[in-house]
N, C-alpha and C positions, 0 to 999 in steps of 0.2 A: 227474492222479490225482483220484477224486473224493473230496469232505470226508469225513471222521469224523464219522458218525451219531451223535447224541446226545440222551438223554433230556434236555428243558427242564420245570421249573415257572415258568411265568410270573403272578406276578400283580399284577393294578391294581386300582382302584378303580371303574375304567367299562370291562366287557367286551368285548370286541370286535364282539357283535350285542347287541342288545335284544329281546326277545318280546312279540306281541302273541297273546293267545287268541279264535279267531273263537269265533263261536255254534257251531259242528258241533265244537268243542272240541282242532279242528286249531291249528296254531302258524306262525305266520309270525315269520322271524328279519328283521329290519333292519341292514344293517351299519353299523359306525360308521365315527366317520373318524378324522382320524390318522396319523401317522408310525408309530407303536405296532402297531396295525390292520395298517396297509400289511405292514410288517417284518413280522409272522406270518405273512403267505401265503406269502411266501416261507421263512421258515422250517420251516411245515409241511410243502413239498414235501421238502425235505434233514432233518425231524429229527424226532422223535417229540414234542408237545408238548401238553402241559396247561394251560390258561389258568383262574387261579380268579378270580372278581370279583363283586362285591355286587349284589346285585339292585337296579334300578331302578324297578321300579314292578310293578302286579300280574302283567302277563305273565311276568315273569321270576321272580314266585314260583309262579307255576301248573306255567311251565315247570319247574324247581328239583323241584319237590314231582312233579310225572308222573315224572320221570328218578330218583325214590328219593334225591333226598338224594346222588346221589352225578356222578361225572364221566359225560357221556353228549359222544358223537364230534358234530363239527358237519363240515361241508365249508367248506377256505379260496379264497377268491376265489384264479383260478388253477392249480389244481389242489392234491391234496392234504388230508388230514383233521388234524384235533385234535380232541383229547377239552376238552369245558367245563365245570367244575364253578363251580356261583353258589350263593353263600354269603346267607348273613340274610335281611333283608326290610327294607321303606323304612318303619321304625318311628321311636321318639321316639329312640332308642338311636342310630341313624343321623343323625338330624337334628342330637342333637348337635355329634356327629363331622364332619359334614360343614357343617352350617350356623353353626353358634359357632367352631368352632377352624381347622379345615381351611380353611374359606370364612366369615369373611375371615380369624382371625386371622393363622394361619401367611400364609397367602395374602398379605397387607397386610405382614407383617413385614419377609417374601423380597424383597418388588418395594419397601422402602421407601417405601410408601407412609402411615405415619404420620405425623404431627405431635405428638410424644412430650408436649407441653407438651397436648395437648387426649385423644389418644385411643394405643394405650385404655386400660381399664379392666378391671381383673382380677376379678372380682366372683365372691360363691361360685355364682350361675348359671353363671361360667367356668369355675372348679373341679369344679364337676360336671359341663360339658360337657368338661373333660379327661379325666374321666371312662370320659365314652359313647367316644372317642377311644380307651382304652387298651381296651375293651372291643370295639370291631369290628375292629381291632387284633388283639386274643385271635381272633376270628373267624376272619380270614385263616391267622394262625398254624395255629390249630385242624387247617383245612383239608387246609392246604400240609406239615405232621406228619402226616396219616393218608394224604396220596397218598406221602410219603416211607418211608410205614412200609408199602404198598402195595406198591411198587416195590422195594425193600430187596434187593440183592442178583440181582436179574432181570437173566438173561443177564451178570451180570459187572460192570456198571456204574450206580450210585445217578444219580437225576437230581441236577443245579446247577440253582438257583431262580435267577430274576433278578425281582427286584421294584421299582415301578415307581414313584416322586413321593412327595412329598411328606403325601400319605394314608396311607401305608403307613411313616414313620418307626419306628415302634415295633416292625416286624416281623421284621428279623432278629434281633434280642437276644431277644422269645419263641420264635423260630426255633432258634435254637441252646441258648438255656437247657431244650427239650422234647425236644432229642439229646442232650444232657447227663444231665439226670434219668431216660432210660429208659435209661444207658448204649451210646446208640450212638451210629457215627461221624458227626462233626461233618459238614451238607452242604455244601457248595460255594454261597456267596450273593453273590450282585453284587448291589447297588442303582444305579440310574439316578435321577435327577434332572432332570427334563424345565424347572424353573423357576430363577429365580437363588440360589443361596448368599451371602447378604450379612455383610459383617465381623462380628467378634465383638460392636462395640454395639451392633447392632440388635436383638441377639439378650434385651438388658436390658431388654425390653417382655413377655418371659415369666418366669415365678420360676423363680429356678434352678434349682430338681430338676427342671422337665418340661426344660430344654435339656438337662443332663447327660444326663436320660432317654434324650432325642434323640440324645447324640453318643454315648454309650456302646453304643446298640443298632446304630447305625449301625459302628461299629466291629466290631461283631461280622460285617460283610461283609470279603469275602475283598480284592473290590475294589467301589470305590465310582465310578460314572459321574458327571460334569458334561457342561455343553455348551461351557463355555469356562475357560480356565488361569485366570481372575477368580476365578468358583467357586471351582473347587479348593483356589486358595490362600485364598481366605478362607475354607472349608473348614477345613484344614489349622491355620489361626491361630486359628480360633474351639475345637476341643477343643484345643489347646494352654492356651487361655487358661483354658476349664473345666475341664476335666480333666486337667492338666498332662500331657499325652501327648506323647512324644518325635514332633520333627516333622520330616523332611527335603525342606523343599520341592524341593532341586535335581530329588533322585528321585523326589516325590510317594510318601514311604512313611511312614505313622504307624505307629509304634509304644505300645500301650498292655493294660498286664498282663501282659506276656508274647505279646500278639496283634501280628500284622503285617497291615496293611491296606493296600493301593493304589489310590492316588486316580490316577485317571487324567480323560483330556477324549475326549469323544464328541460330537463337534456332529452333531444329529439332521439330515435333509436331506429331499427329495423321492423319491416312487419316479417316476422320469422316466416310465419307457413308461408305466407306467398313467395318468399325469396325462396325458401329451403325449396319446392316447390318448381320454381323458375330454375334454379341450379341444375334441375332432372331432367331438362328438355331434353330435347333430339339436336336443337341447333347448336347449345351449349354444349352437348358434349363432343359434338363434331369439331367444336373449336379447341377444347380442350385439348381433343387430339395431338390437334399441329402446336399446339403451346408445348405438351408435354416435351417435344421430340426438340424443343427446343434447350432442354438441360443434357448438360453434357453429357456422356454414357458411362456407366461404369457404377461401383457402390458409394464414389464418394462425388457423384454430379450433382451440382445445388444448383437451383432456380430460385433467382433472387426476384421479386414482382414488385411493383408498383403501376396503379391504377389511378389518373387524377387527368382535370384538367388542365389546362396550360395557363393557368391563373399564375403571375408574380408570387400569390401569398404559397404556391403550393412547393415552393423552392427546391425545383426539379434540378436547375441548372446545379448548385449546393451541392444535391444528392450524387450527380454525377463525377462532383469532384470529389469526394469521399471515395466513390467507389474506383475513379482512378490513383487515389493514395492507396487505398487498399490494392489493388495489385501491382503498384508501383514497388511498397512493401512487403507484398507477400508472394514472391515470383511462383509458390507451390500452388498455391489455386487459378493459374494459368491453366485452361483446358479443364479443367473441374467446376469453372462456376461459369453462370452465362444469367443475365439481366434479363428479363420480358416487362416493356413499359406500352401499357395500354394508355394512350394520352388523347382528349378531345382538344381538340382546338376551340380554344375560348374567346369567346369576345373578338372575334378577328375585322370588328368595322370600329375597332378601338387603335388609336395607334401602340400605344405602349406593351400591350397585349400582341399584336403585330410582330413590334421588337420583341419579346420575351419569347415568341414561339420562334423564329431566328436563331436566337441563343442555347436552345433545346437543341435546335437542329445543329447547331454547329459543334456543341458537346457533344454527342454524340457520338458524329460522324469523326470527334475529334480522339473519343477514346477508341474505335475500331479502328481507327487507322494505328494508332500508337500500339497497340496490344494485341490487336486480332490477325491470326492467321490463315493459311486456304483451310484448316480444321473446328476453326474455332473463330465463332461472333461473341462478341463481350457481351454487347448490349442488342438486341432487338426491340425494334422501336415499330409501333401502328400505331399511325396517327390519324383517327379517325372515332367519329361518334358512335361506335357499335359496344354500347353497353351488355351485350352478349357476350362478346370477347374481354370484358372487364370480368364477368359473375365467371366465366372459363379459366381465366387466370386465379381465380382466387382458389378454383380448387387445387390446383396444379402449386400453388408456392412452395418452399420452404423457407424461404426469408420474407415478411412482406414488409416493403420499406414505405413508411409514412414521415416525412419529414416536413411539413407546414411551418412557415413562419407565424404564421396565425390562422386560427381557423376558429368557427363557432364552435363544431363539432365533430365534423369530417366519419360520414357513414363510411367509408373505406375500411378504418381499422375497428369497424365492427362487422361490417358487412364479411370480408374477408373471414375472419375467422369463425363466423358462424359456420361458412359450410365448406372450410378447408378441411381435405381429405390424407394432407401427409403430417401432421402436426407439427405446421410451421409456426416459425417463429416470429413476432410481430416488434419490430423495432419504430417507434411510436416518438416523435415529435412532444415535449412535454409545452409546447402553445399548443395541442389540439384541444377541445374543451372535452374529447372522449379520453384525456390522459388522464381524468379525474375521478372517472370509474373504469377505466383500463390497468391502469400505473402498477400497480402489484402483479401484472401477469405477463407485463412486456419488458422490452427491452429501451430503456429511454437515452431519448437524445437530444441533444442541442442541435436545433435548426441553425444555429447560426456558427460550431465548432467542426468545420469540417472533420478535422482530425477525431474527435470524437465520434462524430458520425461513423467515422471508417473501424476504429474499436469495436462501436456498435454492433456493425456489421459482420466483424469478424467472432466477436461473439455471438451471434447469432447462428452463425455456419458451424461453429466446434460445437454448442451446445449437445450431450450427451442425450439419446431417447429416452432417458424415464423424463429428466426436467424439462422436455418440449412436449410428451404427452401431459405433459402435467397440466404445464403450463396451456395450451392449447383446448384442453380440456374447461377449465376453470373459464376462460376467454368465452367460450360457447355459453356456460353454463350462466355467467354476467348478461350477456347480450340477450337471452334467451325471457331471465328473468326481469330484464328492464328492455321490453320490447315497445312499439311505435302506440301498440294500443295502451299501454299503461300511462304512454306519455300525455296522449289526446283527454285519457280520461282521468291524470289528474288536475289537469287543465279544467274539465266540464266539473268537477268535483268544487273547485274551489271560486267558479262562477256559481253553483248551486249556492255555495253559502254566503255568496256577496248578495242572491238573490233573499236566500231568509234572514240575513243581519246586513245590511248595507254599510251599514254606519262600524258594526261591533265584531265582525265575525272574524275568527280565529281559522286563515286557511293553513293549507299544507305545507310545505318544506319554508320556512321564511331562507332569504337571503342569503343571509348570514347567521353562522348560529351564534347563541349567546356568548 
């Protein structure tokens, strides 16, 4: 039987393409990337959908401004159309929103990456970048109210919005308070959450009204996504504890005002064919090339990889000092191992992001000078946004190191081992939210025990070929089975049945089990 076609409002904060405007005043789209991304192609072809998102730079206001202001159809990788509507402009307004609150603060709160005794600092520059925050906020809302009031009624059936991270916190509460004031019916809103939900203390680094803000607008969703039952329940515990709202973690169901909300887990995934797919290219494997020639020669040369950006939470600088105990301690894998770290520079009009890619660079350069010889680089490092040279590295591993301080999910240690080709070994971060359907096939570590981390690692590299194919094997065959479309569509599954029982309906995975 095929699915129930369905009107979606989808929005995020980084749209699915970005615009460039030539000189002849034509437009070229670029796609993004993404699980998020991914998931709409394939939604496009089964469902009608609207993606609204903030502009990023002048293409995407030129684009904006030719299309009137209003939604204009793109084509999805794949087959299939949606219509895109781009909201504002990358003004001081935006900068707030995204460079003071968004990136770092929430950003820093979520992955626990403060040190409460130093930083931060709530300052009225903060108060008024909460500001800019509740105002492109307003933006989104705006938007996602006139394609609602658009639609109203067409053919029988209102779109359900699903909106997306941590940017967009404040926007189903203006969502539903702008169906309220013009008297019509409440719309169907899931939020997702792509980052981690940390307990209710962490939460005591913002002033209370903007948390309340945050949990009461968030409640105003029908249901709410995580990536793992951690989330959720701290979730769950944190508006309990601000808002005293009735909580049932067995069933993952808040109760507050008279609203019923459902937190449910979504762990985000791969879209298999397209990646496996993209690993085959011609440009891919050209890179792979010069990655390979980067392990040492011989039968016992290992390629140790990691792939991440230069994010604080992704504890690059850590990893490095692991891997200099490890050959501090083990002078035999001198000239038999050698590092390949594909790194995007992240956030770099952030300062602390700034410092962090600094300290990347001066580790580095600090274990090749201590260890490397005229035969022999410890570590090779490219530093640059060429996600080709990421999907290259992963066929080429035999060790792939994931060590996150936090993370929602981190497609790396799934991406990776779907289409590694020497069956490497994955030593995996137990904060990644993928350690909770990875953990019986890797090798797990403390982000924060260097010395363990180096263990890790060293068991990784002696590990015998039947327990790496094995292992390696099992990794594909998880990732395979819990791929990006299962995730989408248990997602659309569990909005189906908020659609035929609003009040009573029994969805998919709760929270927390009994």
């Amino acid at each position: 039987m095929a699915p129930r076609r369905h009107r979606l409002l989808v929005a995020s904060n980084r749209g699915p393409v970005t615009f460039t405007e030539g000189d002849d005043g034509e437009f070229t789209a670029k796609r993004g990337g993404g699980g998020l991304v991914t998931a709409l192609s394939a939604l496009a072809q089964l469902h009608e959908v609207t993606w609204v998102s903030h502009a990023l730079g002048d293409g995407d206001v030129a684009m904006r401004d030719a299309a009137g202001d209003v939604a204009f159809e793109e084509e999805a990788r794949g087959g299939g159309t949606y219509r895109l509507r781009i909201v504002g402009q990358p003004d001081r307004t935006y900068d707030g929103y995204y460079l003071e609150i968004a990136n770092p603060l929430l950003w820093f709160i979520q992955h626990r990456l403060f040190g409460f005794g130093w930083h931060p600092s709530i300052t009225r520059s903060t108060h008024a970048a909460w500001r800019s925050y509740r105002r492109i906020n307003e933006r989104f809302a705006d938007a996602l109210d006139e394609e609602l009031v658009a639609a109203d009624g067409r053919d029988g059936e209102n779109p359900f919005v699903m909106v997306h991270d941590y940017h967009l916190f404040l926007v189903p509460g203006m969502l539903r308070e702008r169906s309220r004031a013009a008297g019509r019916p409440h719309p169907v809103i899931q939020f997702f959450l792509h980052i981690p939900w940390p307990d209710p203390g962490a939460w005591r680094a913002l002033p209370r009204a903007w948390i309340k803000e945050v949990c009461v607008s968030l409640l105003a969703c029908e249901i709410l996504g995580f990536q793992t039952t951690a989330d959720a329940d701290a979730f769950q515990r944190t508006v309990r504890h601000f808002l005293g709202a009735t909580v049932d973690l067995r069933t993952g169901t808040v109760r507050y005002l008279g609203k019923v909300t459902r937190v449910r887990t979504y762990p985000i995934s791969v879209a298999v064919d397209e990646f496996e797919e993209h690993a085959q290219s011609r440009s891919v494997q050209r890179l792979r090339e010069r990655i390979a020639a980067m392990r040492p020669p011989g039968e016992d040369g290992r390629l140790i990889v990691r792939v991440d950006r230069t994010d604080p939470s992704k504890n690059i600088v850590r990893g490095f000092e692991a891997y200099r105990l490890l050959l501090t301690e083990h002078p035999e894998l001198h000239g038999n191992v050698a590092m390949f770290c594909q790194l995007d520079p992240s956030r770099q009009d952030i300062a602390e992001y700034v410092d962090y890619l600094a300290q990347v660079k001066a580790a580095a350069k600090a274990l090749n000078q201590r260890f490397g010889t005229e035969d022999w680089t410890p570590v090779h490092v490219n530093l640059d946004s060429n996600f080709q040279a990421g999907v290259a590295a992963y066929l080429e591993y035999d060790v792939l190191f994931v060590n996150p301080v936090a993370d929602g999910m981190n497609l790396v240690s799934k991406e990776g081992p779907l289409i590694n080709e020497r069956d490497g070994v994955v030593v995996l971060s137990d904060q990644a939210g993928s350690f909770n359907e990875l953990g019986p096939y890797v090798i797990p570590a403390n982000p924060f025990d260097i010395t363990q981390q180096a263990e890790a690692l060293l068991e990784a590299l002696r590990m015998g070929a039947p327990e790496r194919a094995e292992r390696a094997g099992a990794l594909r065959d998880q990732v395979r089975a819990r791929d990006v479309t299962r995730w989408m569509d248990s997602q659309l599954d569990d909005i189906e049945a908020v659609l035929a029982d609003g009040s009573s309906a029994v969805l998919g995975d709760t929270a927390s089990a009994p």
